[in-house]
C-alpha positions as CSV (number, residue, x, y, z in Angstrom):
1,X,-6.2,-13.3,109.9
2,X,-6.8,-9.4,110.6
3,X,-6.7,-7.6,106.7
4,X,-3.8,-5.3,108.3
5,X,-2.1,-8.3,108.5
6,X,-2.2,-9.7,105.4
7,X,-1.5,-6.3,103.7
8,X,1.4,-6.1,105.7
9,X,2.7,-9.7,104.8
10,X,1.6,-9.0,101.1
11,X,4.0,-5.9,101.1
12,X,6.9,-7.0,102.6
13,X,6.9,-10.0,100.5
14,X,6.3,-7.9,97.3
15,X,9.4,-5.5,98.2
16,X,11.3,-8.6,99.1
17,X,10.7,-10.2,95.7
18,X,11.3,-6.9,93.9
19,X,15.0,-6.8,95.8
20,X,15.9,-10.4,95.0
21,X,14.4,-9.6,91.3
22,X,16.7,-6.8,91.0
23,X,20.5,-8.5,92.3
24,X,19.7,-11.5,90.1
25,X,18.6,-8.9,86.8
26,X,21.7,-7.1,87.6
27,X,24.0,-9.3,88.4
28,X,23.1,-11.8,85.5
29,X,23.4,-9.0,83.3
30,X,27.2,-9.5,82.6
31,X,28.5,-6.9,80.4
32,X,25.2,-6.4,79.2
33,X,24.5,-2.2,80.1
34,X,21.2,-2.6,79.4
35,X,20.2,-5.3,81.6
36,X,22.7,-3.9,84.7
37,X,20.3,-0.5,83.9
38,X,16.9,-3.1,84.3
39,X,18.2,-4.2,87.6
40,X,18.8,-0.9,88.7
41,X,15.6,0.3,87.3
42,X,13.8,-2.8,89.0
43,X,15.9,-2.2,92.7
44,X,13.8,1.3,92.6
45,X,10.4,-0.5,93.1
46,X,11.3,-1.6,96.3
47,X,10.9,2.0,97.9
48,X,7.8,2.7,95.8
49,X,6.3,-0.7,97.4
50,X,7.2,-0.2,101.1
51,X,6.1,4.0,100.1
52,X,2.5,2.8,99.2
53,X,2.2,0.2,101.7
54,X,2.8,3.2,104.3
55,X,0.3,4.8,102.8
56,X,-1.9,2.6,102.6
57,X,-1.6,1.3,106.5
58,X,-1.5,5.5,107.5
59,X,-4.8,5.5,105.2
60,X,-6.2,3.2,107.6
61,X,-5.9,4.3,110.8
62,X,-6.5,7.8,110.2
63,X,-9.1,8.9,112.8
64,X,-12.7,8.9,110.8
């Protein structure tokens, strides 16, 4: 498999994790403030994630 590949695969997956993470934290979370506020606070990785794995892919194919 081409390394672009698997980083792709590897960040997608990660940011899909992070998402399903978040609903289930949050949503679990009854009354609870605090843990609605740690699924809200986990739901913002998801961005970061797919932010860095942009990077990262722009990183690579930047002409050298």
């Amino acid at each position: 498999m081409k390394p672009e590949l698997i980083l792709k695969g590897t960040l997608l997956f990660a940011a899909l994790a992070s998402f399903v993470l978040s609903v289930t934290v949050y949503f679990n979370a009854g009354d609870d403030t605090n843990g609605r506020l740690n699924g809200i606070y986990i739901g913002i990785w998801v961005p970061s994630i797919l932010a860095l794995g942009s990077f990262l892919l722009a990183h690579r194919r930047a002409p050298k």
